[in-house]
C-alpha positions as CSV (number, residue, x, y, z in Angstrom):
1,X,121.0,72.8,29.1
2,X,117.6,72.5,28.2
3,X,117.8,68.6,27.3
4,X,119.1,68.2,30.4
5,X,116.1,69.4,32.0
6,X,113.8,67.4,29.9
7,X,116.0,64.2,31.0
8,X,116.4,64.8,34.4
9,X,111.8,65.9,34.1
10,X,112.3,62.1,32.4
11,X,113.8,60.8,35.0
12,X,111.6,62.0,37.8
13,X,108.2,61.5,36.3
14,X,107.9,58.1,37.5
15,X,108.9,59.1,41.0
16,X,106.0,62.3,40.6
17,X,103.2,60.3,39.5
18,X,103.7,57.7,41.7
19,X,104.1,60.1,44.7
20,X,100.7,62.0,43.6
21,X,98.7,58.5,43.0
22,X,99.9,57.3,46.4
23,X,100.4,60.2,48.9
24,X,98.6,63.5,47.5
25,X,95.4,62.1,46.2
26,X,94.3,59.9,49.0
27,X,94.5,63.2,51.5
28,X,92.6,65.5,49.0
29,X,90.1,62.3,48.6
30,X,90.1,62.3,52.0
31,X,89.5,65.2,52.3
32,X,86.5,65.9,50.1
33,X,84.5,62.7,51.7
34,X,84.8,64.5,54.9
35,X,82.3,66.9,53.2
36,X,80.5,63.3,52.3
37,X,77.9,61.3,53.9
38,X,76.3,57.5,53.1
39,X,77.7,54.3,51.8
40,X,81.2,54.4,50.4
41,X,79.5,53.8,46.8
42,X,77.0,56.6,47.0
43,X,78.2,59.5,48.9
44,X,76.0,62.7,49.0
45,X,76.9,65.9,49.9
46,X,76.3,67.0,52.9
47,X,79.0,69.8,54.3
48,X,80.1,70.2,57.8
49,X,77.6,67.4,59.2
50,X,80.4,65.2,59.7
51,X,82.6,67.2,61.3
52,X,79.7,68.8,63.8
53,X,78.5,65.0,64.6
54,X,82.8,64.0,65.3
55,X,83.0,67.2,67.4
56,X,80.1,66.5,69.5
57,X,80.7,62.6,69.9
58,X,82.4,61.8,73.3
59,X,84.4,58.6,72.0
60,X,86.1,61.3,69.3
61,X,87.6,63.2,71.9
62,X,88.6,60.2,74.2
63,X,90.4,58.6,71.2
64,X,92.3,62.2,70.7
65,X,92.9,62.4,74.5
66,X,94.3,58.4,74.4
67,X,96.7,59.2,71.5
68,X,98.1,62.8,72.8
69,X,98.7,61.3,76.1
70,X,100.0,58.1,74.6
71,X,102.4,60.3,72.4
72,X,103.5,62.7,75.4
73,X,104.3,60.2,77.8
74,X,105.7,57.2,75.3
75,X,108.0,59.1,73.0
76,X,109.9,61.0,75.5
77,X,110.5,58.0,77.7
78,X,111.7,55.7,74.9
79,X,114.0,58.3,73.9
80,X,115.6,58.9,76.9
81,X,115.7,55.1,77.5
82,X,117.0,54.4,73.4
83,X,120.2,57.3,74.1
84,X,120.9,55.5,77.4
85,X,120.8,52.1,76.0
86,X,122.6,53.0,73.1
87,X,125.3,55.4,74.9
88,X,125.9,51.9,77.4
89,X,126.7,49.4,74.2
90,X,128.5,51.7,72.2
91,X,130.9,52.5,75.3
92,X,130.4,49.2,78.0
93,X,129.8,46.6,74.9
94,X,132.3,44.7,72.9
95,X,130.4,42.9,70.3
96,X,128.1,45.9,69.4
97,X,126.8,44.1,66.2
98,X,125.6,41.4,68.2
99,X,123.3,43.2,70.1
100,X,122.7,45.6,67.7
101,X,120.8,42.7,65.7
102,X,118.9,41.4,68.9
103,X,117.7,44.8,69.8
104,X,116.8,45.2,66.4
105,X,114.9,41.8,65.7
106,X,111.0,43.4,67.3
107,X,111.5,46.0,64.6
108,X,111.3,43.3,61.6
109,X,108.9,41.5,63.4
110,X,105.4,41.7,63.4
111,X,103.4,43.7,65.8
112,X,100.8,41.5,65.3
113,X,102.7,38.7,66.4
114,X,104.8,40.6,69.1
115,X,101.5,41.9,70.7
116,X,99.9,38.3,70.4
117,X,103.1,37.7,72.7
118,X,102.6,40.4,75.4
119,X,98.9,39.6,75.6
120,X,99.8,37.0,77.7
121,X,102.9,38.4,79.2
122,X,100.3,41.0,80.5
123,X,98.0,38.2,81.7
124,X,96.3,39.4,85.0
125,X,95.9,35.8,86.3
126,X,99.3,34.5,84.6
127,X,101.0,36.6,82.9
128,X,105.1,36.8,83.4
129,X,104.9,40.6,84.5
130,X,102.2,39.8,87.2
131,X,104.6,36.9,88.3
132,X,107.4,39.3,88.5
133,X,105.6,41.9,90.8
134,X,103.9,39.1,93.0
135,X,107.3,37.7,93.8
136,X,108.8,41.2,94.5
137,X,105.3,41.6,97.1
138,X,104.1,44.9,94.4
139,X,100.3,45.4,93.3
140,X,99.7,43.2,90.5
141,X,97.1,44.8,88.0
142,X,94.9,43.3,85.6
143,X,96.8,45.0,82.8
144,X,94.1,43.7,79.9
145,X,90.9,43.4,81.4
146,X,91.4,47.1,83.8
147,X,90.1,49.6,81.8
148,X,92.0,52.0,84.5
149,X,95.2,50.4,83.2
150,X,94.6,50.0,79.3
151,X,96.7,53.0,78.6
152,X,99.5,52.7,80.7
153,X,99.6,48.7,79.0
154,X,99.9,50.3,75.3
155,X,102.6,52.9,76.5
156,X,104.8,50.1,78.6
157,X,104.0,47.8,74.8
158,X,104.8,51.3,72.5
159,X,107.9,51.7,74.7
160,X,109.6,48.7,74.0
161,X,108.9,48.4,70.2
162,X,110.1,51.8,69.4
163,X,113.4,51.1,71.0
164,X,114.8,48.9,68.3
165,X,114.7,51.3,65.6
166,X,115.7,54.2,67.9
167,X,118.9,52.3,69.0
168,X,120.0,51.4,65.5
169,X,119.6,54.7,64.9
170,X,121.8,56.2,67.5
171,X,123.9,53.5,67.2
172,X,124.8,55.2,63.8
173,X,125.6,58.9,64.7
174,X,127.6,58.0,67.5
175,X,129.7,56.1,64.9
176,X,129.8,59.4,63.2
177,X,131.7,61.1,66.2
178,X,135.3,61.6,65.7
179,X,136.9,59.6,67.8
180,X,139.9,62.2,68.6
181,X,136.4,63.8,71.2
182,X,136.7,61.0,72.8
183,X,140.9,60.9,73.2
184,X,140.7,64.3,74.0
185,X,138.1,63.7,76.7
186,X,140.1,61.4,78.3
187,X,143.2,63.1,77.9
188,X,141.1,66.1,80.6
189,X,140.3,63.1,82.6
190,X,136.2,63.2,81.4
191,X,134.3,60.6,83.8
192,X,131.6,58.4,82.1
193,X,128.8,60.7,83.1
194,X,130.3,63.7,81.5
195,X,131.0,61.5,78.3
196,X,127.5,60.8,78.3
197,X,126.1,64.3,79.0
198,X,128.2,65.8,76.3
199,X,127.0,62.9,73.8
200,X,123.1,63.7,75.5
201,X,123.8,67.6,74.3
202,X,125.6,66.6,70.9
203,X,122.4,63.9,69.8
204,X,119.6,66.2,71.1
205,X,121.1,69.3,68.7
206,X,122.1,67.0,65.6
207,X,119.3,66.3,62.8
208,X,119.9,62.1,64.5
209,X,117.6,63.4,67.3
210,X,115.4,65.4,65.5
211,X,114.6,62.4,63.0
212,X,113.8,60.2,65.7
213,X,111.5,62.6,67.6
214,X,109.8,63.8,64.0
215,X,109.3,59.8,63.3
216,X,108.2,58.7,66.8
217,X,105.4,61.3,67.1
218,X,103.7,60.5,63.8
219,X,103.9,56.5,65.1
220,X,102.3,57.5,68.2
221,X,99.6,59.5,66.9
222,X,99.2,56.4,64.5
223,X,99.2,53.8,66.4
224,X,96.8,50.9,65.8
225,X,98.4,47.6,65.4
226,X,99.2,47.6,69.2
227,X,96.1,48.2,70.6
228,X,94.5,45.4,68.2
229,X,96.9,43.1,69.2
230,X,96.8,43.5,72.6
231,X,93.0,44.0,73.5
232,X,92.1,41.4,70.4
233,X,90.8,43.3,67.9
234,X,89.1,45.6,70.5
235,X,89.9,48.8,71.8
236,X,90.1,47.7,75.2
237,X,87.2,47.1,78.1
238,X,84.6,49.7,77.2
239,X,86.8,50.9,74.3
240,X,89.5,52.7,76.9
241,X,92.2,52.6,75.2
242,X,90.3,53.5,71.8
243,X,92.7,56.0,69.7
244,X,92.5,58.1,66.8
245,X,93.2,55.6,64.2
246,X,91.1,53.0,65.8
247,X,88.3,55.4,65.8
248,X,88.9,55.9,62.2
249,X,88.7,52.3,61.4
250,X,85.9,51.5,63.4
251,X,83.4,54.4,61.7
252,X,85.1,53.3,58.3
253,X,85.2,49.6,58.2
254,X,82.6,48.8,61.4
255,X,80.2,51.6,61.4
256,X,80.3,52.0,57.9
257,X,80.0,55.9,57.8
258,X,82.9,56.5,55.6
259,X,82.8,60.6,56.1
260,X,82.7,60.6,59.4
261,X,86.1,58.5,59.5
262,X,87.5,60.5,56.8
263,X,86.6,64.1,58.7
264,X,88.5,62.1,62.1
265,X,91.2,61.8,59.5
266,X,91.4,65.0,58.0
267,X,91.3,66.4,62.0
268,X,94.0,63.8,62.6
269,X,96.3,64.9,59.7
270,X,95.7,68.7,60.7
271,X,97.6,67.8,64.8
272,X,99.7,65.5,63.4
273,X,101.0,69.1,61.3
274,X,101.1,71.0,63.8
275,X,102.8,68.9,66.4
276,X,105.5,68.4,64.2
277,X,105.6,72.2,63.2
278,X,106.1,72.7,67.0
279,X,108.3,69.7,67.1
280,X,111.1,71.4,64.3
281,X,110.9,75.1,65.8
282,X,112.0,73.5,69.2
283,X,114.4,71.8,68.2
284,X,115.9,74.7,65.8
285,X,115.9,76.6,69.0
286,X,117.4,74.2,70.6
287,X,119.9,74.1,68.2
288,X,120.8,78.1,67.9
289,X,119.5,77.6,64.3
């Protein structure tokens, strides 16, 4: 018994050490260079400073305001858009795989290069969108250059990238349903809509669902790439559409007041926690668990 133990401690010492080089020191790093102030090579000591100067500095809180309101409005609506999506190919679609790749494709693809893409889809003067709304006689924004409109741009661009992987996803626990629910449904003379409401109710109170909501709202409190690659490299006009991790990078790598960005961290970390908290005990209620 007691060589297995040592084996199986064998076994997963690669997988420890490699998880507490990787994941658990960078946050207690982190977290002591909060505590930290001066160049990255010479840090002094200097206790709450950074934290008081992050707490009194305006562009802190508008980054925090961007990403909450970017993660309640975004993650909910590509949700509900991902299980209707999904629920219409798995029932309406024959060749499922096909478009199971396509939707599937701006997941392996860079954001970089996808965001390069909607830069000028979002065009004020040109763009394809702005054609779009002009032809239908609609107001025609300047998606990019309106700092009014630089957060509704990042949640129309978060949107649509997070539906790949939330399709796949559902894609795969509705292959999981016994097919007999379906029989059986038909078999009482179920219409499409009541299919799909009892599927709705069966996703939302399976651990599919929960996944997906747990792993959307840590990418939308991280997001990044998509406002670089849509504002190029800026945070927007006048930084409005600056976010949490933007912040973070531009005190880090711009500013170059490395505790400062680590104390936003830390801060960052800390909702992240305790959205997701929130997040689980919903969804256990939800689930009469």
């Amino acid at each position: 018994m007691k060589s297995n133990q040592k084996k199986a401690w064998l076994f997963l010492a690669p997988t420890i050490i490699f998880v507490t080089f990787f994941s658990i020191y960078p946050i207690l790093r982190a977290f002591v260079m909060s505590f930290q102030s001066g160049p990255l090579i010479n840090l002094n000591w200097t206790g709450f400073s950074n934290y008081q100067y992050i707490f009194s500095d305006p562009e802190f809180w508008r980054a925090i305001r961007n990403t909450i309101l970017y993660a309640l409005i975004s993650v909910p609506v590509a949700l509900a858009i991902s299980i209707m999506l999904a629920w219409f190919i798995f029932s309406k679609v024959k060749h499922k795989s096909f478009f199971e790749t396509t939707f599937f494709m701006p997941y392996v693809t860079s954001t970089i290069a996808i965001g390069i893409v909607f830069r000028y889809i979002f065009n004020g003067e040109y763009g394809m969108l702005n054609f779009l709304l002009r032809a239908l006689h609609l107001p025609a924004p300047n998606w990019i250059d309106d700092p009014s409109m630089s957060l509704t741009t990042i949640i129309i661009f978060g949107v649509w990238t997070s539906l790949a992987f939330n399709i796949v996803i559902l894609m795969g626990a509705l292959r999981n349903i016994d097919p007999n629910y379906y029989t059986i449904a038909d078999m009482y003379g179920a219409t499409g809509t009541e299919k799909f409401l009892a599927y709705y109710y069966a996703t939302t109170c399976t651990n599919w669902f929960a996944f997906l909501l747990t792993m959307n709202i840590i990418a939308a409190f991280k997001i990044y790439t998509s406002v670089y690659a849509l504002f190029n490299g800026q945070a927007g006009v006048g930084n409005s559409a600056t976010t949490a991790v933007f912040y973070i990078y531009n005190k880090f790598q711009i500013v170059g007041t490395p505790g400062v960005a680590m104390a936003a961290t830390v801060i960052l970390f800390l909702i992240i926690m305790f959205v997701t908290f929130l997040q689980r005990k919903m969804m256990k209620k939800i689930g009469g668990r």
